[in-house]
C-alpha positions in Angstrom: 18.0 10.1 22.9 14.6 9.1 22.0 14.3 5.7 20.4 12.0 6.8 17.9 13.9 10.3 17.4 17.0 8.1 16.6 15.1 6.0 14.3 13.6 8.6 12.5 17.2 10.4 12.2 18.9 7.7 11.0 16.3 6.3 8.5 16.2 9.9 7.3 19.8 10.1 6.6 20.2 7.0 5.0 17.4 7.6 2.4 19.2 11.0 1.3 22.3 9.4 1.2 21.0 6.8 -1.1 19.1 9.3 -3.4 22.4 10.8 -3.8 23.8 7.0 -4.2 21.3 6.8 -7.5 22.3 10.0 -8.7 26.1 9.2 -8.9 25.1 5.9 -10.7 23.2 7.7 -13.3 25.7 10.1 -14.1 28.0 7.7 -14.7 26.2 5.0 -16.2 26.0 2.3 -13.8 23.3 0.3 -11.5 22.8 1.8 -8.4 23.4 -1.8 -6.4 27.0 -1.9 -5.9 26.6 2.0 -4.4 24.0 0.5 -2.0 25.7 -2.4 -1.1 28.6 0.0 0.0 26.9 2.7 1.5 25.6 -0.6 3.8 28.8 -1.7 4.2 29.7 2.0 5.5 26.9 1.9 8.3 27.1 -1.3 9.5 29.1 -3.6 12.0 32.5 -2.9 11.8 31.5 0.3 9.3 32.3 3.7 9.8 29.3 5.0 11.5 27.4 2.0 13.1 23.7 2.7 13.1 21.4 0.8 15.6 18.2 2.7 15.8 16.8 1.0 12.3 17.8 -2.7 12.2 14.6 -3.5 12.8 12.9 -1.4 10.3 15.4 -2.4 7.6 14.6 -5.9 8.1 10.9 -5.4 7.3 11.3 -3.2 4.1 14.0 -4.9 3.2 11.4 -8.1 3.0 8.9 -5.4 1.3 11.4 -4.8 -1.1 12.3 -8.6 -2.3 8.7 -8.5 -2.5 7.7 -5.9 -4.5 11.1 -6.4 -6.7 9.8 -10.3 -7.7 6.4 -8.9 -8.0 7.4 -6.2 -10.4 9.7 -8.9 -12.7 6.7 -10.8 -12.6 4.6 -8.7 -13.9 6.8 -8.2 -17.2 5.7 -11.8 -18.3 3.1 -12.9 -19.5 2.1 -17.2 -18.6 2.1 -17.3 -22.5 5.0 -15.7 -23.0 7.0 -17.8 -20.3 5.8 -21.3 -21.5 6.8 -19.9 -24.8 10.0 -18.8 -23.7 10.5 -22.1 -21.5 10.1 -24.4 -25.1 12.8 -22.3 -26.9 15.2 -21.9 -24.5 15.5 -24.5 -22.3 18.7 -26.2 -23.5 19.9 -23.0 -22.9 18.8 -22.8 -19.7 20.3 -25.9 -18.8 23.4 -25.0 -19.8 23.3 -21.6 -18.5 22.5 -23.9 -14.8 25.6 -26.1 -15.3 28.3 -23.7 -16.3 27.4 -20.8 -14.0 25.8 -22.9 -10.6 29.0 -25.5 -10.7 31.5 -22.3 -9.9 30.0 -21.3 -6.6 29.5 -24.5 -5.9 33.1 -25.6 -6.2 34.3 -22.9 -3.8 31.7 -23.3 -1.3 33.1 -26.9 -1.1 36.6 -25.9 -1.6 36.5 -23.0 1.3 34.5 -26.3 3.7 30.9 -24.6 3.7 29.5 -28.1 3.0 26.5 -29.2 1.4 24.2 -26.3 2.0 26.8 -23.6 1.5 27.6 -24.9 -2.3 23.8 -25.5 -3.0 23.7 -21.0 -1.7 27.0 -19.7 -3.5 25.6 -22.4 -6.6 22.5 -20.1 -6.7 24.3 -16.8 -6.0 26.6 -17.8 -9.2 23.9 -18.9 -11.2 21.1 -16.3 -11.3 22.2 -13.4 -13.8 20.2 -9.8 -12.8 17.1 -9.2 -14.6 16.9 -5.7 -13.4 20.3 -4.7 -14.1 20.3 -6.6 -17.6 17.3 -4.8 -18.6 18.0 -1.3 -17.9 21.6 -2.0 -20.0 19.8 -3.5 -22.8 17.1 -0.2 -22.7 20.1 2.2 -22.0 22.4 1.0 -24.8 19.4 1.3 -27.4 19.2 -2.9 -28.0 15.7 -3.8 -27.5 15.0 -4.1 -30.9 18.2 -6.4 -31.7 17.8 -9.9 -32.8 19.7 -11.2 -29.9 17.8 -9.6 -27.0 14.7 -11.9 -27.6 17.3 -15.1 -27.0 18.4 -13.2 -23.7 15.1 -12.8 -22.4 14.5 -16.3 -22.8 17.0 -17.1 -20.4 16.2 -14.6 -17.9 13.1 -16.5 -18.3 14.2 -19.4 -17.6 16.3 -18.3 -14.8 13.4 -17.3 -13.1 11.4 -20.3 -13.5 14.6 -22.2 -11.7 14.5 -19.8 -9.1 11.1 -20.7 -8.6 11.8 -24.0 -7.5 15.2 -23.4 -6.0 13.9 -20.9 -3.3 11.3 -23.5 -1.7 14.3 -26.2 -1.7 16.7 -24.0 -0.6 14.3 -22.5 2.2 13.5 -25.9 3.5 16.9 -26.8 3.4 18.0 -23.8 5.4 14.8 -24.7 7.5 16.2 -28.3 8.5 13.4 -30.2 7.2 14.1 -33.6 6.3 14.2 -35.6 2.9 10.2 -36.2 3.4 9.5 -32.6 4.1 11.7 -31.3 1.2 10.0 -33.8 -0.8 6.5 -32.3 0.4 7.8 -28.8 0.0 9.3 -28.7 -3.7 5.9 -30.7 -4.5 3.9 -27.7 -3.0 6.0 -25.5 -5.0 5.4 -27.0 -8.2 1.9 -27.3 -7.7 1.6 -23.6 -6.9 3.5 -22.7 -9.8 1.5 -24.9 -12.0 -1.9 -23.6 -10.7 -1.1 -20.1 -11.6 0.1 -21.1 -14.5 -2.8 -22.3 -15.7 -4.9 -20.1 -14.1 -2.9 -16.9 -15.6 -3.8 -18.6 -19.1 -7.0 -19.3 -18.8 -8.3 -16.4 -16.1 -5.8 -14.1 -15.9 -8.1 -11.4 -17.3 -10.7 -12.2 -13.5 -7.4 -12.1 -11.1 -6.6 -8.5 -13.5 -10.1 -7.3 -12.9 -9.8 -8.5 -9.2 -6.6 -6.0 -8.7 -8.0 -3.2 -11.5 -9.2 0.1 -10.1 -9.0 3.0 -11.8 -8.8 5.2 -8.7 -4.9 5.0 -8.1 -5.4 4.9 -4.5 -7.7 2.3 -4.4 -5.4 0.5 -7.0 -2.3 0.9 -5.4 -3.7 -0.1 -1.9 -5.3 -3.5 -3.8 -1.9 -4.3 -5.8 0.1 -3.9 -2.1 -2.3 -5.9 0.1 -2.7 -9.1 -2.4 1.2 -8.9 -3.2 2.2 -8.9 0.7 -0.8 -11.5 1.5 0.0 -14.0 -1.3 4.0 -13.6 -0.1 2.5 -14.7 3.2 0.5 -17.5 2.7 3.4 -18.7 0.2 5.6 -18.0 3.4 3.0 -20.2 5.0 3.3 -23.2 3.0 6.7 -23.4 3.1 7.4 -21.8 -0.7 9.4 -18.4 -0.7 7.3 -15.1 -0.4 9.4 -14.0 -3.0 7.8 -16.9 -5.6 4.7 -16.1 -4.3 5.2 -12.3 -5.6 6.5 -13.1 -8.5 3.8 -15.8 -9.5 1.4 -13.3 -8.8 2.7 -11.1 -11.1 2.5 -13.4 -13.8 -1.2 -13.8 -13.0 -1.5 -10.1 -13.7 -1.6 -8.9 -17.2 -2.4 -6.8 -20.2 -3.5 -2.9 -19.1 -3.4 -4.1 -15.3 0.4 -5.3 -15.2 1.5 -2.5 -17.7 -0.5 0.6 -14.7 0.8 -1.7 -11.7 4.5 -1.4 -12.9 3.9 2.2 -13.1 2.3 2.7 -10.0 4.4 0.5 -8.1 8.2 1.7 -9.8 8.6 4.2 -6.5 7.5 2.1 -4.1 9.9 -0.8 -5.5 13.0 1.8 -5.8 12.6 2.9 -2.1 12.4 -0.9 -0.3 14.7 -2.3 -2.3 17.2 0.0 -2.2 16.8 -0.4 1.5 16.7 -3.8 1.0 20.5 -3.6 -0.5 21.3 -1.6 2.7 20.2 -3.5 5.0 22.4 -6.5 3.6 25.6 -4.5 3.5 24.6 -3.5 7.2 24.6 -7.3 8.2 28.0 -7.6 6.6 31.2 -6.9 8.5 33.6 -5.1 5.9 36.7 -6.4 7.6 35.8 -10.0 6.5 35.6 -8.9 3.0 39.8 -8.5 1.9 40.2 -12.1 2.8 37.6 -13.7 0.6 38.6 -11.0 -2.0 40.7 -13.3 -4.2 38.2 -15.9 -4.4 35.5 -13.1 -5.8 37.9 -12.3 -8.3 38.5 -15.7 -9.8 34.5 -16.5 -9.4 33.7 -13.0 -10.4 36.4 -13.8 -14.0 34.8 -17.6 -14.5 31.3 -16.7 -14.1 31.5 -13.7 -16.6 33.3 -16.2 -19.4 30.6 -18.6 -18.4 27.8 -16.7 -19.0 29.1 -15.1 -22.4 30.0 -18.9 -23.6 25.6 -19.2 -22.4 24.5 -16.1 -24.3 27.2 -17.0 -27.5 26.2 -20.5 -27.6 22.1 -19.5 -27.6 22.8 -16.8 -30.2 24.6 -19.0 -32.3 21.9 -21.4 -32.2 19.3 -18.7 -33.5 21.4 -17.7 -36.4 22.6 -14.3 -34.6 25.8 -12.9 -36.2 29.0 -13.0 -33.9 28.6 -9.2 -32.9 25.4 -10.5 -31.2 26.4 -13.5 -29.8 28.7 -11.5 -27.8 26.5 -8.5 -27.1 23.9 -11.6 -25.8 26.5 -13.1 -23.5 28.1 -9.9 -22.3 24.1 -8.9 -21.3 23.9 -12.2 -18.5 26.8 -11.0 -16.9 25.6 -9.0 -14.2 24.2 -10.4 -10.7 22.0 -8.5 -8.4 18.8 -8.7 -6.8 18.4 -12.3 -7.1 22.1 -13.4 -5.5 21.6 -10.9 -2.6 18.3 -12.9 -1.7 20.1 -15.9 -1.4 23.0 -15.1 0.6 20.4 -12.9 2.4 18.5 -16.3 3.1 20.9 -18.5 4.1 23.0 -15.7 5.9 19.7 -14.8 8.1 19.2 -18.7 9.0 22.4 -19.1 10.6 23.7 -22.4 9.0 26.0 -20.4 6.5 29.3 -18.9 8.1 29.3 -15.3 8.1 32.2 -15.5 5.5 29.5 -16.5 3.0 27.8 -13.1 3.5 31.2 -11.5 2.6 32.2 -13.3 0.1 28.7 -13.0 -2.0 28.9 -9.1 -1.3 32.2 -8.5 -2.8 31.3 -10.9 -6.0 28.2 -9.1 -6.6 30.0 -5.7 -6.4 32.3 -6.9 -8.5 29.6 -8.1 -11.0 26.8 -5.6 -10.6 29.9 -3.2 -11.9 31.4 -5.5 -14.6 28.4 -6.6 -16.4 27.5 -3.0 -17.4 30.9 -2.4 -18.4 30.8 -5.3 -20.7 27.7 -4.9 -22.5 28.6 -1.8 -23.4 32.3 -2.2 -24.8 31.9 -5.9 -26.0 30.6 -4.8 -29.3 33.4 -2.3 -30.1 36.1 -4.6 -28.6 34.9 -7.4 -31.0 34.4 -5.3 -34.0 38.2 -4.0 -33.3 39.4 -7.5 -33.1 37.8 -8.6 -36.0 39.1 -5.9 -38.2 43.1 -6.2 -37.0 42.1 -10.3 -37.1 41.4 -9.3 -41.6 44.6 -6.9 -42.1 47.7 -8.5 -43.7 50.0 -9.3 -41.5 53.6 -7.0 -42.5 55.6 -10.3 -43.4 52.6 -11.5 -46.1 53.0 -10.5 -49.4 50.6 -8.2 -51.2 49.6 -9.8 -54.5 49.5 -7.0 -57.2 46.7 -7.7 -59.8 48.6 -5.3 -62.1 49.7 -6.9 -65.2 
């Protein structure tokens, strides 16, 4: 057959099968990501159908998509609001760095990955998902709660790490030496304070720059300076992904607010093939045997990241109810833990088992975190109410005379 027929057949097949993919999530009240992550798994080496006509074309949305899915969480901040965030929450955050990086880190040295492979499964571990944990806390009604402001925080936080995390980790991966990692994570920093700054104090002339209101001419303006600031960024050494994201930042008010509309479809389709193309690098035999350590990473990380939310709650003045709805919120990973493993899995210094193991923990937490946000708050109220009855040996003091 044609190579271009085949292509086109096989990309066309896939797409359906993930709108379906999303469609089964909805109905039942989950994040489509685990489904993607499977329906790769299905397709790829060692799958049930292996499909070799799109690799290439999966690679290159799949960058698209980290792209415009870091560009897109960008564009929900504003600088203000994440120097803001950074003063209030950043004991939080480093806690939240400790308990949950320390985990993936242990096992990557435990399972003999070395050095780089704990500073990867450290980051997979870490980084909670902003996307899933927001659609939960819109789903389950909670914007408005007291506690959501403390969670946001630490997403924000989390994202400012990751901002300096993906240059090391990409020069790391890279082979660069103690000088160049040096000359990297200072680039980094500098480019994130630049457009810091420059978001504060011109974000309104890089919003103009962007603005159009012909959505065509908007939409074609929003793609090119998102893929062309991911390049240069590229260039220099720092992640395209930070690029994206600090470009997002940059963007505010009436812009960022019509550029997340305008760019929601575009974001659903390459990332989505983004998650397939992952599960499509990922041989599912290699999975069962690194199934036991997901589990126990999968049951730490989601008591370490509720002990993060609990203890930040607390600190706020949030009543128990919301401490827990705060922690059980973090739980999830995602986007952010597929573009590490993604990363280091695509450089060829990780063992392939590191591909494997982060698919089946994310799977396992992409699914979980859901689950718990939405029945902590029962589950707690029910505990705390048997916790007040009288227990059937205590006496019941009669007031009657």
């Amino acid at each position: 057959m044609d190579p271009l027929a085949l292509t086109l057949i096989e990309l066309g097949a896939v797409v359906f099968c993930l709108g379906l993919l999303a469609r089964l999530a909805g109905r039942i009240g989950m994040s489509p990501i685990p489904l993607y992550l499977v329906g790769g798994l299905a397709f790829g080496a060692g799958g049930l159908i292996k499909l070799d006509g799109m690799h290439e074309f999966a690679h290159l949305s799949g960058e698209i998509g980290v792209i415009l899915l870091l560009l897109m969480l960008g564009l929900e901040y504003t600088a203000a609001e994440l120097v803001t965030g950074l003063r209030r929450s950043w004991q939080a955050g480093v806690l939240d760095l400790v308990l949950n990086f320390l985990p993936g880190a242990g096992i990557a040295v435990w399972l003999g990955w070395g050095l780089v492979g704990a500073i990867v499964m450290g980051g997979v571990t870490y980084i909670s998902s902003s996307g899933i944990a927001a659609k939960v806390i819109t789903d389950l009604g909670r914007i408005g709660n007291r506690e959501t402001p403390v969670v946001l925080a630490i997403l924000v936080f989390e994202d400012l790490t990751m901002a300096i995390y993906l240059p090391i980790l990409t020069a790391i991966l890279a082979g660069v030496g103690f000088l160049g990692g040096l000359q990297t994570v200072g680039i980094a920093l500098a480019v994130v304070t630049l457009v810091l700054v420059v978001a504060l104090k011109h974000g309104h002339r890089v919003s103009q720059a962007v603005h159009s209101e012909n959505s065509e001419v908007f939409l074609l303006n929003l793609l090119g300076a998102a893929l062309l600031v991911a390049g240069i960024a590229s260039a220099l050494q720092v992640s395209a992904a930070v690029g994206a994201f600090m470009l997002g930042i940059a963007i505010s008010g009436a812009t960022a607010h019509s550029a997340t509309r305008i760019l929601e479809p575009l974001r659903d389709l390459f990332a989505a093939i983004f998650f397939v193309a992952f599960g499509l690098n990922t041989d599912p035999s290699s999975i069962p045997p690194v199934l036991g350590w997901a589990l126990l990473l999968a049951l730490a990380t989601a008591v370490t990241k509720v002990l993060t939310g609990f203890w930040a709650a607390k600190r706020a003045g949030i009543a128990v109810p919301g401490r827990f709805r705060a922690g059980a919120a973090l739980i999830a990973r995602g986007e952010f833990s597929i573009v590490i493993a993604g990363l280091a899995v695509t450089s060829g210094v990780v063992p392939r088992e590191l591909a494997a193991l982060a698919t089946a923990y994310v799977l396992l937490m992409a699914i979980t975190g859901p689950l718990a946000a939405r029945f902590v708050e029962p589950t707690v109220k029910a505990f705390r109410k048997s916790a007040r009855k009288p227990k059937a040996s205590e006496p019941i003091v009669s007031l009657e005379a």
